[in-house]
N, C-alpha and C positions, 0 to 999 in steps of 0.2 A: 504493500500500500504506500510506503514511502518513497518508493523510486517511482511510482505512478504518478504520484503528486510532483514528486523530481522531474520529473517530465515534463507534466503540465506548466508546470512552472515557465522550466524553457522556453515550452512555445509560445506561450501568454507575452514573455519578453519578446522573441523576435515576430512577432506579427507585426510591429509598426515599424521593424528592418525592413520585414519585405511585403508593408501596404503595397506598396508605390510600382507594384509588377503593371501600372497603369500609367502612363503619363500625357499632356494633350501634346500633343506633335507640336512641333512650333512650323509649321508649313501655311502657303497660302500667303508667305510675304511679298510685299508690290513692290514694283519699280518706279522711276518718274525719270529715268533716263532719254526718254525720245518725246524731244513736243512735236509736232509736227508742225515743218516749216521753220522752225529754231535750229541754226547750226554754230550760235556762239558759244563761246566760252562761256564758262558757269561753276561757282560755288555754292553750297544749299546745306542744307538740314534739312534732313526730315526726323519723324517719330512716328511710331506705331505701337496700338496695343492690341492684341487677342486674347479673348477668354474663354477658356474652354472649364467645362467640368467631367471629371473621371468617377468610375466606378471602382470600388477595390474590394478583392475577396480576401477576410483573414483566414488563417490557417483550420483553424477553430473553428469555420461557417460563419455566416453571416453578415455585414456588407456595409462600406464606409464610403463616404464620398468627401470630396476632394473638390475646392477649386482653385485652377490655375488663370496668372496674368501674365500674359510672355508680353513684357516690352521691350522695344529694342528705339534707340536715337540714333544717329549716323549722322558724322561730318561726309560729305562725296564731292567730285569735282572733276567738270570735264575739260578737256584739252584736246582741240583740233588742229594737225601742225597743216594738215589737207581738208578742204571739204568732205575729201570722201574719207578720212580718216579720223574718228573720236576714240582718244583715252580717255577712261572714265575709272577713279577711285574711289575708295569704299571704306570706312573706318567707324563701323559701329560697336556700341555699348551697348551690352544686354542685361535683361534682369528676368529674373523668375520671379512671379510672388504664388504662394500658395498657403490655401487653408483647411485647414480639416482638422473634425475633432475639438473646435476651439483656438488652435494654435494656427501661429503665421510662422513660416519661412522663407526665407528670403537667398536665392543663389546669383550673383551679380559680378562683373565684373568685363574688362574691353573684350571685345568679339574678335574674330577675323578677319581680318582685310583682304579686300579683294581688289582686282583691276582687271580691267574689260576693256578692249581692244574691239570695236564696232568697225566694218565696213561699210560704205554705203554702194551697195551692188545697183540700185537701181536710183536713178535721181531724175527723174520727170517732172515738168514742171511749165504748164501752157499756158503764159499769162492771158492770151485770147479768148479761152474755154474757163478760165480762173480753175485749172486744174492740176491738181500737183498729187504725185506715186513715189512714195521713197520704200524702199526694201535694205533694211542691213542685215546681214550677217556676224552675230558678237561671238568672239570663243574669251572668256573669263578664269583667269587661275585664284584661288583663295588659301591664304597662307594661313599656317596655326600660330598665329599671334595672339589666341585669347588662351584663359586659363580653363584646362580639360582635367584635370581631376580635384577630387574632392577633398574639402577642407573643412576641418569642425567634422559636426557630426550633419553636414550637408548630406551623404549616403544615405542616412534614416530616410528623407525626404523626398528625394530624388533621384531620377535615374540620369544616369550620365551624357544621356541628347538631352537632358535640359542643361546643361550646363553653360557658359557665356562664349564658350571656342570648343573645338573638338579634338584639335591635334592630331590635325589630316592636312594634306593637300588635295585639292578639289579641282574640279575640269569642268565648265559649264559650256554648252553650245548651244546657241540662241538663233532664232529669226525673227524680224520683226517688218511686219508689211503695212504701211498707213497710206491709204486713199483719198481725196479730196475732191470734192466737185462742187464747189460755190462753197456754200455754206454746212454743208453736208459729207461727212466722212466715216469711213471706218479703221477701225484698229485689230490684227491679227497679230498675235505672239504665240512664240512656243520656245520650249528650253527644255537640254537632257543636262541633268547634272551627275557627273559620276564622281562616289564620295570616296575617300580613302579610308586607309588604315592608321590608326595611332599606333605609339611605342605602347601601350598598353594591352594591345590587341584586341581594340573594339574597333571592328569594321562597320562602319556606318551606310543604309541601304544609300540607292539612288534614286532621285525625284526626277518624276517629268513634272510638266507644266506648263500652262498655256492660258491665251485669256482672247478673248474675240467680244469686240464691242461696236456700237455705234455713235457718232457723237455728229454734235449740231455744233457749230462757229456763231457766234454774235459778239460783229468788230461795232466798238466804239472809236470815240476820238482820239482818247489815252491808254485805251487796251481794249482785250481781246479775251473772249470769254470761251469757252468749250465746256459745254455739259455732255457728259460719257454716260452711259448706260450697255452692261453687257455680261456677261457670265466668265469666272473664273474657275481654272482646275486645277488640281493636284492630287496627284500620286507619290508617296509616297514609300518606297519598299524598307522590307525589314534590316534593323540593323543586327549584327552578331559579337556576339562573345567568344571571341576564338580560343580564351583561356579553356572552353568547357566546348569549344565547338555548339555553343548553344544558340539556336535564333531567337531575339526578341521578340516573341512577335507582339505585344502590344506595342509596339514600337509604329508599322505600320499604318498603310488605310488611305483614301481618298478620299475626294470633297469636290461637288460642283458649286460654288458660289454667286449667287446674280451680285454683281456693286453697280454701285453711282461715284461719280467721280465729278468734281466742279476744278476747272483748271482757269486763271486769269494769267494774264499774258501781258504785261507791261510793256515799258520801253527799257526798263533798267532792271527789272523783276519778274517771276512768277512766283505765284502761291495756286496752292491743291488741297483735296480732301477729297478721301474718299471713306466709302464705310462696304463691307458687305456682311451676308447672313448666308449661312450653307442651305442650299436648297434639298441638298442629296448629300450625306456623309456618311462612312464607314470606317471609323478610326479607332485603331487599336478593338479590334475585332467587336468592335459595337458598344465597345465601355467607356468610350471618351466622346462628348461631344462639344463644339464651338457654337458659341451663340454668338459671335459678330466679332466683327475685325474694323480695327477706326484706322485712319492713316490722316497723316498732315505733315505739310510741309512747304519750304519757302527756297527758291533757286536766286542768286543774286548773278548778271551778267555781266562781264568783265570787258570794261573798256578795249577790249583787244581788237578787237573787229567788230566789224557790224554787223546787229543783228538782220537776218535775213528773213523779209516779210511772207507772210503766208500767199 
């Protein structure tokens, strides 16, 4: 009878080790790299939050939930030494917050930077018809300059894809197609990301991703206005523990998202917003869902050239 109680014991203590066999994916993050008709120079911030809530089975039965807020801030900044050429940099801050149980936790600290090398394969533009077709081409490398393992008793909490960097090198290839006819345009994206491995030996899945929208142009005197409306996706695959050869699979899952997006367009500035809601999700095998995604942010344009008009 006493080593049954020894037992129980045990596992009473590590149940709130291993709640967290759930976590919200932090997938479903936006860009603001391509305005359409904008080829200057530019520095910006943006921010973004997502909040998802998880389910979690303890060992013992019975079931806890869990909410998370994945924020991230980023300095970024492009650089065109060619029209048909944009470097574009990336230097965000991440945080987790999460709660359950009563209790907050908090995992935070600088992310990984990235840099994105855009071509612009197709550049059309018939001031007659007020009609303008850009098509680029991005390949993107992301370096592990954020902090990927855990510190404190951060492990009770979380699983190591929430953490603020991964300590991987990353490979993304992109295409981005934007149409315009007077007033009236559309937006097509898509991206494969393939993640790497850490010295740890947590091999992190790979995400696709895409987004296809519609938007309306309303030019004033002093700016320029674009209201988007359109659906976002994400996939993405499970990551592994190759210490155990084991798959995470709540790690996993996909998302179709409808957003709105409001873009103003200055002479010396833009600012944006966007928000979306999952219309169809499947994350971490049905135990995590998102309820909404906010985005904002402000691009400032750099005396270096002129901006070129829509």
């Amino acid at each position: 009878m006493r080593n049954i109680l020894l037992v129980l014991i045990l596992l009473i203590g590590t149940i709130k080790a291993n709640a967290c066999d759930v976590c919200g994916c932090a997938i479903n993050t936006s860009g603001n790299e391509v305005i359409p008709g904008v080829f200057q120079n530019y520095i910006g911030i943006r921010s973004n939050v997502r909040h998802f809530e998880s389910l979690h089975y303890g060992l013992l039965g019975g079931a806890t939930r869990s909410s998370e807020w994945f924020h991230t801030t980023e300095i970024f900044g492009r650089y065109s030494p060619h029209r048909r050429v944009q470097l574009i940099g990336f230097l965000p801050y991440n945080a987790v917050f999460k709660h359950e149980e009563g209790e907050w936790n908090i995992a935070e600290g600088l992310g990984d930077a990235r840099l994105k090398a855009n071509l612009l394969l197709i550049d059309h533009k018939d001031s007659i018809k007020d009609e303008l077709l850009s098509v680029f081409f991005g390949n993107m490398i992301k370096a592990p300059s954020g902090r990927y393992d855990f510190k404190g008793d951060e492990s009770q909490a979380f699983r190591r894809s929430m953490l603020p960097g991964t300590g991987t090198w990353d490979y993304t290839s992109s295409l981005d197609f934007i149409y315009r006819k007077k007033n009236v345009g559309g937006i097509v994206s898509a991206a494969y990301s393939i993640r790497g491995k850490n010295d740890l030996n947590y091999d992190f899945g790979n995400v696709i991703s895409g987004q296809a929208s519609l938007f309306y142009r309303l030019q004033g005197k002093a700016r320029t206005f674009l209201f988007e409306t359109g659906v976002m996706y994400t996939n993405l695959q499970a990551d592994y523990d190759l210490r155990f050869n084991e798959e995470q699979i709540y790690t996993s899952g996909e998302m179709i998202s409808p957003m709105i997006k409001i873009t103003t367009v200055g002479e010396k500035w833009s600012l944006f917003a966007l928000a979306n809601h999952a219309l169809y999700q499947d994350l971490g095998k049905g135990r995590v869902k998102q309820f909404f995604q906010i985005d904002i942010g402000a691009t400032f344009f750099l005396p270096t050239q002129k901006k070129l008009k829509n």
